[in-house]
C-alpha positions in Angstrom: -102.8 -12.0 -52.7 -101.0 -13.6 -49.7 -97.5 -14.2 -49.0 -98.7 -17.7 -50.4 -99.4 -16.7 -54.0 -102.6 -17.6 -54.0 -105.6 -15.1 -53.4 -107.1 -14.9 -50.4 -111.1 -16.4 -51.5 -109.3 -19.8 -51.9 -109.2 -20.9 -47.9 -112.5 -19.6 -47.8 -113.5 -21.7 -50.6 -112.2 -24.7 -49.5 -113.1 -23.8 -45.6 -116.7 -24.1 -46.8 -116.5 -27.0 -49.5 -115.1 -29.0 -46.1 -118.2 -27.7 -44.4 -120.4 -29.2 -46.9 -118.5 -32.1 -46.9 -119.1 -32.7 -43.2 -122.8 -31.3 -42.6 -123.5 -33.7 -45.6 -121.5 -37.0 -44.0 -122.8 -36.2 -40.6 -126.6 -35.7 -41.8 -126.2 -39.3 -43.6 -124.6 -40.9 -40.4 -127.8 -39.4 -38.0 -130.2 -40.5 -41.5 -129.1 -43.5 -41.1 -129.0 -44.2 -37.5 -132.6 -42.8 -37.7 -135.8 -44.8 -35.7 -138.3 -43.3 -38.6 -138.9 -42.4 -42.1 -139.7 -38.9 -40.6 -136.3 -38.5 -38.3 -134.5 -39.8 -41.5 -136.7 -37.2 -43.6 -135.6 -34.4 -40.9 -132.0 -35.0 -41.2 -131.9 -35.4 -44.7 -133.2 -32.1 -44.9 -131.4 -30.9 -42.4 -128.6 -31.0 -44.5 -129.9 -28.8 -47.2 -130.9 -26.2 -45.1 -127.8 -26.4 -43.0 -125.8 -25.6 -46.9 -127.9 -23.5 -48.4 -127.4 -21.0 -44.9 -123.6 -21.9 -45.2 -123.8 -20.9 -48.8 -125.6 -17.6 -48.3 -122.9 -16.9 -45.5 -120.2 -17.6 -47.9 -122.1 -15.1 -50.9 -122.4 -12.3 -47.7 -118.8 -12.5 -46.9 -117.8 -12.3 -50.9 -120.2 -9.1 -50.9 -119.6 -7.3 -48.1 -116.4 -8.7 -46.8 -114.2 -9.1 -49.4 -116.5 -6.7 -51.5 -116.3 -8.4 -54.6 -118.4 -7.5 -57.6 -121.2 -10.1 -58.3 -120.2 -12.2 -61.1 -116.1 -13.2 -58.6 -118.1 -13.7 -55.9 -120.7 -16.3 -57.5 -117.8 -18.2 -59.0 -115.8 -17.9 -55.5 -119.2 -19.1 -54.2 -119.8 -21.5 -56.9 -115.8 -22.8 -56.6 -116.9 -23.7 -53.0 -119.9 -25.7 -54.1 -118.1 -27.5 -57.0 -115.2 -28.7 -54.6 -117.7 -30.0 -52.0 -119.6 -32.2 -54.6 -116.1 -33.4 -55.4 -115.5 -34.2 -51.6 -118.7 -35.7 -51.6 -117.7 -37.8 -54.7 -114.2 -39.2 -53.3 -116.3 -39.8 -49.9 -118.9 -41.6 -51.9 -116.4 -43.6 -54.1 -114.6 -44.4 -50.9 -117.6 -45.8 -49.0 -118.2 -47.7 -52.2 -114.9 -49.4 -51.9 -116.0 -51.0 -48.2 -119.5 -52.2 -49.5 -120.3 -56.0 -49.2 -121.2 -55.4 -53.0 -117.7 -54.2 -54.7 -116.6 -51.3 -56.0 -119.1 -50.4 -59.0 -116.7 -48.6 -61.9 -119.4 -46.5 -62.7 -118.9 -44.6 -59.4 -116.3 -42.6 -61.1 -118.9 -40.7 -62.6 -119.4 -39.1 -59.8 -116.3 -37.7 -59.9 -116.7 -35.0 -62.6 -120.8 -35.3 -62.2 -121.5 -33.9 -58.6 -118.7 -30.9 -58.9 -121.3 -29.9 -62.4 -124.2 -30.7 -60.7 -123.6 -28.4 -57.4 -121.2 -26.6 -59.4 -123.2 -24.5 -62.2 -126.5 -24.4 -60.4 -124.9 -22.3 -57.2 -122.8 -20.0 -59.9 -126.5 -19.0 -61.2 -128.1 -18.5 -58.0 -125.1 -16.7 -56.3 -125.2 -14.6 -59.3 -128.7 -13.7 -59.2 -127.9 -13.0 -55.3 -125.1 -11.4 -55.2 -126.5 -9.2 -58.6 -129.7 -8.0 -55.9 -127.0 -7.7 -53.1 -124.9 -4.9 -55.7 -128.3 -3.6 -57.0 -129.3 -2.8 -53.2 -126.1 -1.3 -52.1 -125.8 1.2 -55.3 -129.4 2.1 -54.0 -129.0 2.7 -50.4 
């Protein structure tokens, strides 16, 4: 822990959860600004490949860092994940507010829905990844 009280993977955690939130935002904004269905394709994609290197940074610095076992690094990793979907859910509901159609209530789904959805699936793979990651190291 730091003089804070809270342990140290937290900035981390929220460091990269802000980095999702802006890769994500900025890849909509050049998306939408795009001349083509294949520029909007590239940026849109862009942003997954952009997070999922960001999120195999993150898992590396958990590993061999920090040195956490597998299963604290995947939720650190997975904590990360969870509180950019919520980012991206405030952004979303936020955006929602502004639109010449009114704020659909149903929006709010979104809140507790993208954290799950971004949430359990990264704990699994960071798990799985950061389980090979252990398995290699006791090896070598």
């Amino acid at each position: 822990m730091d003089d804070s009280g809270r342990p140290p993977w937290i900035g981390s955690a929220i460091l990269v959860a802000m980095i999702y939130l802006a890769v994500s935002t900025g890849s909509a904004a050049l998306a939408g600004t795009a001349t083509s269905d294949r520029m909007r394709f590239f940026w849109r994609l862009s942003a997954f490949v952009v997070s999922g290197i960001v999120f195999a940074a993150h898992i590396a610095h958990e590993h061999f860092r920090l040195r956490h076992p597998a299963r604290p690094a995947a939720c650190h990793a997975s904590v990360a994940a969870a509180l950019g979907g919520f980012a991206l859910a405030v952004a979303a509901n936020v955006h929602d507010l502004g639109s010449a159609s009114g704020y659909r209530p149903r929006m709010l789904i979104a809140l507790l829905a993208w954290p799950l959805l971004t949430g359990v699936p990264a704990f699994v793979l960071a798990l799985v990844i950061a389980a090979g990651l252990g398995m290699r190291r006791t090896r070598v």
